[in-house]
C-alpha angles and dihedrals in degrees: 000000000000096000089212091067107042130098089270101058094047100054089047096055083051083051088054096039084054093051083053092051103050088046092062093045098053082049092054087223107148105193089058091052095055100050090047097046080064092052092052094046092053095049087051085051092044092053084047100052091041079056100041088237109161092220092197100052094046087053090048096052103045103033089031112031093023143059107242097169086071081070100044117086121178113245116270113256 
């Protein structure tokens, strides 16, 4: 197995892209932000396409279709 295309190192490459991003968030820089949001946003699609998940129909089925607030509580004081 190449161990720079499996599961694992995508997700952590995501891991590291999140780190980026939260970095840049806590910096406030937005153009940062912006650069790393996309990041973010291709390794997602990366891990869904290693896994043949369709990401707009699950979207679509779950924020759409569905009722994903049922799912949401707000964090414990």
């Amino acid at each position: 197995m190449d161990l720079k295309s499996g599961s694992l190192f995508l997700l952590a490459v995501l891991f590291e892209e999140i780190g980026e991003l939260a970095e840049a968030v806590r910096k406030e820089k937005i153009e940062d932000v912006e650069e790393e949001l996309a990041d973010v946003l291709f390794m997602i699609l990366s891990l869904a396409n290693y896994f043949n998940v369709e990401p707009e129909k699950r979207l679509f089925e779950k924020y759409i279709e569905g009722d994903p607030s049922k799912n949401w509580d707000l964090p414990s004081a």
